[in-house]
Structures are given as C-alpha cells and as structure tokens.
FIDREN-373377 format. One line per field, with one value per residue (C-alpha): residue number from 0; z, y, x; residue in three letters. Coordinates in nm, 4 decimals, decimal comma, padded with zeros to 6 digits. Layout:
<nodes>
num <- [NUM; ...]
up <- [Z; ...]
north <- [Y; ...]
east <- [X; ...]
residuo <- [ALA; ...]
</nodes>
This chain:
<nodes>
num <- [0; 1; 2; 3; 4; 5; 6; 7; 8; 9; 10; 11; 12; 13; 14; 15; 16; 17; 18; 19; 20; 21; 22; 23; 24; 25; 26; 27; 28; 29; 30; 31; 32; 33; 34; 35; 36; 37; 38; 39; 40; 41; 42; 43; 44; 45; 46; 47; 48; 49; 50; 51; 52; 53; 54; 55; 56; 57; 58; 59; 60; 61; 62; 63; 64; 65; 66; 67; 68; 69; 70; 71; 72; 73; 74; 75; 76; 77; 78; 79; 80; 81; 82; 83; 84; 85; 86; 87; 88; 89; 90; 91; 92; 93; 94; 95; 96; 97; 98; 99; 100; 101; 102; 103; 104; 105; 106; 107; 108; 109; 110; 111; 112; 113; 114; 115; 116; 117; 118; 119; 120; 121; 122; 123; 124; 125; 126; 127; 128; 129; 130; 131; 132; 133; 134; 135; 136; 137; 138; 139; 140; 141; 142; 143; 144; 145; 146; 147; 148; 149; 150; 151; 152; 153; 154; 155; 156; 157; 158; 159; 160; 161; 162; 163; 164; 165; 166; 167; 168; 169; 170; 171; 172; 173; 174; 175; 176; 177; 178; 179; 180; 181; 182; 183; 184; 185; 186; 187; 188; 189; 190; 191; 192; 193; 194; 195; 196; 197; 198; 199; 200; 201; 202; 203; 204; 205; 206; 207; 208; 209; 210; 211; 212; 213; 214; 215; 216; 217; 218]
up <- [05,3263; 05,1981; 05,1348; 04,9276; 04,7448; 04,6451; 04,5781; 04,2040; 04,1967; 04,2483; 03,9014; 03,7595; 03,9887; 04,1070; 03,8044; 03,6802; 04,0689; 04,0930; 03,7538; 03,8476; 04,2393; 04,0666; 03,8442; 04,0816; 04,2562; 03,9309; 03,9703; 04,2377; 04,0681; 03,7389; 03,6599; 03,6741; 03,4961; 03,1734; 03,3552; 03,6415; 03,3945; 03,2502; 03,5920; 03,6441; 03,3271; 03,4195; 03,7925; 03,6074; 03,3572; 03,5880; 03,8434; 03,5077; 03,4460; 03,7722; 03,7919; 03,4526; 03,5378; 03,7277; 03,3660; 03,1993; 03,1214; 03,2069; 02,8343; 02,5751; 02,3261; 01,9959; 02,0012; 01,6298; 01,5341; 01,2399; 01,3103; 01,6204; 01,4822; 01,1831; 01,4555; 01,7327; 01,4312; 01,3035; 01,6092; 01,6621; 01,3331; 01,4588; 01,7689; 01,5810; 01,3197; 01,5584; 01,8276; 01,7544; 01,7921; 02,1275; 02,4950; 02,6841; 03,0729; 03,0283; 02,7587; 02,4866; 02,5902; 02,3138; 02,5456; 02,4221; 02,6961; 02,6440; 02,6696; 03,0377; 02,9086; 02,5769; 02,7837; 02,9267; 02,5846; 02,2789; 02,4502; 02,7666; 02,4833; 02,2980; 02,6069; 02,7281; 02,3991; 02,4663; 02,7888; 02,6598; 02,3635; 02,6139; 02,8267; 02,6007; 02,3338; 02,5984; 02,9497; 02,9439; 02,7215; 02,9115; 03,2798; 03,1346; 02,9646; 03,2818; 03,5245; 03,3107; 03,0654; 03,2313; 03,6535; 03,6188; 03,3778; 03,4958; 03,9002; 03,7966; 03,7024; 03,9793; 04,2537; 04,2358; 03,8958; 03,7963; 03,7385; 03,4911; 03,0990; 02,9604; 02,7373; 02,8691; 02,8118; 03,0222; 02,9510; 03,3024; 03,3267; 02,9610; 02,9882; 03,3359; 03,2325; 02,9291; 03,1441; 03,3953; 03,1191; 02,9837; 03,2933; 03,3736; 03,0197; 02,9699; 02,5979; 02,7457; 02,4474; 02,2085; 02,5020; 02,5353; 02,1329; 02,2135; 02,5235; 02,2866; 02,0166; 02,2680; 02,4765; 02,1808; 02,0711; 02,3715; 02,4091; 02,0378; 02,0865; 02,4174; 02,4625; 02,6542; 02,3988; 02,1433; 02,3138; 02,4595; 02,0913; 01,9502; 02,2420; 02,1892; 01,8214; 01,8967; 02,1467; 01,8826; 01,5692; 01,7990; 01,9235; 01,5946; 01,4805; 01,7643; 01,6954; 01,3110; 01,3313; 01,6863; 01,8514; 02,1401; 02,3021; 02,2120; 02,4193]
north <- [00,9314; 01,2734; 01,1648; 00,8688; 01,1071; 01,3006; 01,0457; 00,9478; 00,6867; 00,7710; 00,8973; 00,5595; 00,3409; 00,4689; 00,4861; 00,0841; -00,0188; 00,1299; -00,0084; -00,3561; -00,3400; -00,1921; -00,4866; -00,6960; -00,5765; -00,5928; -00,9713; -00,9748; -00,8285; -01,0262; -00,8811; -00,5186; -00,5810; -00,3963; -00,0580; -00,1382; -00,1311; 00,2409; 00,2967; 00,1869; 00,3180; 00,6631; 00,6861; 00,6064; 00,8412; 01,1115; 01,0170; 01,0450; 01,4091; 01,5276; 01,3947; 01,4891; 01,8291; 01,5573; 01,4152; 01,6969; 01,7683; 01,3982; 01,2834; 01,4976; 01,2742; 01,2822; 01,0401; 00,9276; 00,9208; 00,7352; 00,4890; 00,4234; 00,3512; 00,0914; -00,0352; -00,1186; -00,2538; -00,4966; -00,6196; -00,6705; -00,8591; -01,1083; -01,1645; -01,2283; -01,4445; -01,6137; -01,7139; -02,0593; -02,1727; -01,9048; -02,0807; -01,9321; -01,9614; -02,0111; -02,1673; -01,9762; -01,8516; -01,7396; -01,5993; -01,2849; -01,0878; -00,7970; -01,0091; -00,9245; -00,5022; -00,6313; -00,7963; -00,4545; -00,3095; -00,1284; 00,1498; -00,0549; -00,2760; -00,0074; 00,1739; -00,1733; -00,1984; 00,2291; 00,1899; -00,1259; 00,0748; 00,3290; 00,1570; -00,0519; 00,2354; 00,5551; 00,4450; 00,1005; 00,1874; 00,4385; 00,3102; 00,0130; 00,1785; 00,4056; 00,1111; -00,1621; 00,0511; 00,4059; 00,2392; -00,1360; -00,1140; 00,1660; 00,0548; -00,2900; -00,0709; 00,1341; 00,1904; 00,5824; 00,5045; 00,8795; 00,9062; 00,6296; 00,7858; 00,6319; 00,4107; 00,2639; -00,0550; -00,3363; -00,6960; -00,7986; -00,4940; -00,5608; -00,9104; -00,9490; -00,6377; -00,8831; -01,1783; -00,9597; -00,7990; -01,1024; -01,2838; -01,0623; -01,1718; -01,4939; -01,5205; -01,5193; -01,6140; -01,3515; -01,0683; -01,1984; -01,0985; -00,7672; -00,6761; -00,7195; -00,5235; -00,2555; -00,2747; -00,2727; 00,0533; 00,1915; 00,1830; 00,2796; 00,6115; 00,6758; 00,8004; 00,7182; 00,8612; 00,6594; 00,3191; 00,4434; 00,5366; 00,1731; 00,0247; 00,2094; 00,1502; -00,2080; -00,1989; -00,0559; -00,2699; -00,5855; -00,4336; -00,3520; -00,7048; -00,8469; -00,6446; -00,7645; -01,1202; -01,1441; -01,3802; -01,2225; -01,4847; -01,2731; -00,9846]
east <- [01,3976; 01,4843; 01,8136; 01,6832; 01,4770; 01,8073; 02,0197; 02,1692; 01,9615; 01,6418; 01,5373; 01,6764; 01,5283; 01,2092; 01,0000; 01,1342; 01,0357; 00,6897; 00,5990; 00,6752; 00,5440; 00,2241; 00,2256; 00,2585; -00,0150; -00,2221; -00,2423; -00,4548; -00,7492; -00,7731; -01,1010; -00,9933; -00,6279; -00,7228; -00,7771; -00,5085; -00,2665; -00,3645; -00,3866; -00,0276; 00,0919; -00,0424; 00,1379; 00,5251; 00,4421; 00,3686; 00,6803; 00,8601; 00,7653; 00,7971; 01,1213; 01,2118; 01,4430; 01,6750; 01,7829; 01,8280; 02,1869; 02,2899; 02,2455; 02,4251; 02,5029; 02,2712; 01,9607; 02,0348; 01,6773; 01,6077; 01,9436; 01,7638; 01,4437; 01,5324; 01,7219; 01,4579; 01,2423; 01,5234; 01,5634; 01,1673; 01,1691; 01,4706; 01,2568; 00,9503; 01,1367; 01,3177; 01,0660; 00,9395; 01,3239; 01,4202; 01,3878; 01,1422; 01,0264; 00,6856; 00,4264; 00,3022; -00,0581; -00,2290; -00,5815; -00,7196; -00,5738; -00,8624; -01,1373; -01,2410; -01,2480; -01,4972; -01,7519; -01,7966; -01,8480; -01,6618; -01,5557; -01,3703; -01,2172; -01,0488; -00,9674; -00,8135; -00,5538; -00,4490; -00,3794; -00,1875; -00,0342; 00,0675; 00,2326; 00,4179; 00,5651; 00,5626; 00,6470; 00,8283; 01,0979; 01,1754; 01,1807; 01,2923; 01,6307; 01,6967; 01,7190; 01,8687; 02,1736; 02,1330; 02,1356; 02,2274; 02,5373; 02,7188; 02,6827; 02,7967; 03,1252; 03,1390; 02,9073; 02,9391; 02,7524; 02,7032; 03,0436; 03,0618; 02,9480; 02,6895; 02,7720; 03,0840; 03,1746; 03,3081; 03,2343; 03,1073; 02,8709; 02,7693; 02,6287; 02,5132; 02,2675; 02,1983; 02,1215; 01,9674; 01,7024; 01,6314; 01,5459; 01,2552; 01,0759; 00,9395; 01,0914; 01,4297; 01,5992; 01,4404; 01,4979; 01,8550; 01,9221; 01,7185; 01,9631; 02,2771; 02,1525; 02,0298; 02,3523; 02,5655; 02,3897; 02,3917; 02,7749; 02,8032; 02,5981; 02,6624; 02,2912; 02,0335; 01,7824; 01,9078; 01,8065; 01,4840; 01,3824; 01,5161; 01,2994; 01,0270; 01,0519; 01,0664; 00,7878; 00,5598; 00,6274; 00,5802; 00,2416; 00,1122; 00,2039; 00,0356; -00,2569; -00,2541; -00,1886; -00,3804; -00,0420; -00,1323; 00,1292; 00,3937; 00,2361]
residuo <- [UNK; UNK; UNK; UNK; UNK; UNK; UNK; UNK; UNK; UNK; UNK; UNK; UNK; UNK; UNK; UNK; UNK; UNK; UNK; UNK; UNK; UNK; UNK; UNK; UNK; UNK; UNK; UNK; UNK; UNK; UNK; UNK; UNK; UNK; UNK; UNK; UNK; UNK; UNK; UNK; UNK; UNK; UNK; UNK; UNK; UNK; UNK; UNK; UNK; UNK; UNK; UNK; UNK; UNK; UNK; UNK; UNK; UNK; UNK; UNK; UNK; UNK; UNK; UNK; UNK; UNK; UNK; UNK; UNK; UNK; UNK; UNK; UNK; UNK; UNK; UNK; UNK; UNK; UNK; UNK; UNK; UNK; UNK; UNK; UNK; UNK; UNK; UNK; UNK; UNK; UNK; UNK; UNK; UNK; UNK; UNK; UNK; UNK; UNK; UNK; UNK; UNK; UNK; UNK; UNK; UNK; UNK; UNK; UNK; UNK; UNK; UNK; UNK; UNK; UNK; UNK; UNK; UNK; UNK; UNK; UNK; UNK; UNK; UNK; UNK; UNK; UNK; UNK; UNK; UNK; UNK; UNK; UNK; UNK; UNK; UNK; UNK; UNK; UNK; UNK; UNK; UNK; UNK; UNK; UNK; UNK; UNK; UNK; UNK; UNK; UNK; UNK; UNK; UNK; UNK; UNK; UNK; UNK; UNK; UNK; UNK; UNK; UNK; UNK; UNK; UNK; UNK; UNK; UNK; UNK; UNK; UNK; UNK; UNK; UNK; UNK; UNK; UNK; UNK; UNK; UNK; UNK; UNK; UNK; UNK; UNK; UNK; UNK; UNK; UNK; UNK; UNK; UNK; UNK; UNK; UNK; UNK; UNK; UNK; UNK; UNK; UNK; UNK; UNK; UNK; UNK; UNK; UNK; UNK; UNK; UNK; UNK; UNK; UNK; UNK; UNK; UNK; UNK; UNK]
</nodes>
C-alpha cells in the first residue's frame, strides 16, 4: 500500500478515481445528489492539495494564459454550436437538475449550482487533465510514463486518449472535438497548466451558458 502511495502514479490517478467512485456512489441517493456532489467535489479538492508538493517541478513549461483561455472558450462555442448534429450516448434530458436542493429552499438551491460551479471550473479540469493527457497519454507510450515529457506526441497515444475521453461523456461527438483541440494544445505547449486552464475555461463558459439559456441537457 505504501508503495502504491509512492508510486508515479498516484498523484495522476488518485484524485480522477475518487471523483468518479464517489460519483458513482452519488447515484444511490438521488435525493441528496445536490450536496453529495459538494461533498464529492470537496474530498478531490483536498486530495489535490495535499498531494500538491508531488507536482511541483514536473510542469515547467509556461501555462500560456490568455492563449489558453480563448482557446477553451472556442472550443466550448464549437460544442455548443455543434450539438444538435454530434452523436451522443444518451437522450437529451432537459430536467432541472437542482430541483430536489429548491424544494428545500433558496439557500439549498444556490448552494446546489456552487457546489456545481465548483466542481465543474475548479476540480474537474484538473483531475480530469492529470489522468487523461498528464497519466493516460504518456503510459500509452511507455509504461515508465514519468519519463515521457508532457506533451509528446505519438499518434496511437494521441487518439486512443481522444476516444478514451470521449467515451466517458454522453455527448461523445462534441467531447471527441474537445479531446483534439485539448490534445493538440497539449502537445503544442507542452504544459499541463495550459490544458487545465483551456478546460477550465471551457468548463465555465458552458456553465454560464447553461445557467443563461437554462439547456440544462448540456450539463
């Protein structure tokens, strides 16, 4: 166990695979999903921190800011734009997914679309980058994956991360177009930061819009 603990992998894995086992979990309690998730949200983000000395150093190329930004946004705009035409795995369900926190009241309500907020722009991007582009791409290379830079590019690595990443969304075809533009930026940057800031830009234009236009489907 201690060994696992200490291995390479751990700080890329962990986080992504307690988010989606707590998920999981989430399901079985309907009722109480709202919370759960701030709940869940919470317990990444603080297995992120305390295992945030174990990244530093690893990324040293510049995050690219602003590039990164305008990035993540265009691509939330293409996946926007471009739904009603993607495949997707499942129906589009467009129930107010807050509506179990509002019977409670105001307060549980707005709580309900932080925790949501939270999870989506803060802690998601950033599990979600580590395991998929920092983890995923580089072991598909070589198994001894910390010796692979980030951002290095080989084709089979490259688009069975796409494929992979896409699989796990139900608007596979709009996630597919996000993976390539996030993969492509990733290997163009060769940072880490730089994707988790076009993801998290991307997280939090599509959230906004969600919020505006209430196509909660697409959330």
């Amino acid at each position: 166990m201690k060994g696992l603990l200490q291995g390479p992998a751990f700080p890329f894995v962990a986080p992504f695979a307690l988010f989606m086992g707590l998920l999981y979990l989430r399901q079985s309690f309907p009722q109480h999903s709202w919370w759960l998730y701030g709940v869940c949200s919470l317990a990444v983000f603080a297995l992120l921190l305390w295992l945030r000395p174990r990244y530093r150093g690893q990324d040293p190329a510049p995050p690219r800011v602003r590039d990164s930004v305008l990035l993540g946004l265009g691509a939330i705009v293409l996946w926007i734009a471009l739904d009603p035409w993607m495949p997707r795995s499942g129906e589009r369900d467009n129930t107010f997914p807050f509506a179990a926190a509002f019977e409670l009241g105001l307060l549980p309500g707005l709580l309900s679309i932080t925790f949501r907020m939270f999870g989506a722009v803060l802690v998601v991007p950033i599990i979600e980058e580590l395991f998929w582009r920092g983890f995923l791409m580089r072991t598909i290379i070589k198994p001894e994956f910390e010796e692979v830079p980030l951002g290095t590019f080989q084709p089979l690595s490259f688009y069975i991360t796409t494929v992979a990443f896409a699989m796990v969304h139900v608007e596979f075809g709009s996630a597919t177009l996000f993976a390539l533009i996030a993969g492509w930026w990733f290997c163009k940057t060769k940072s880490l930061r730089a994707v988790i800031i076009l993801h998290a830009a991307a997280n939090l234009g599509l959230a906004i819009y969600v919020l505006l236009t209430k196509n909660w489907f697409l959330w």
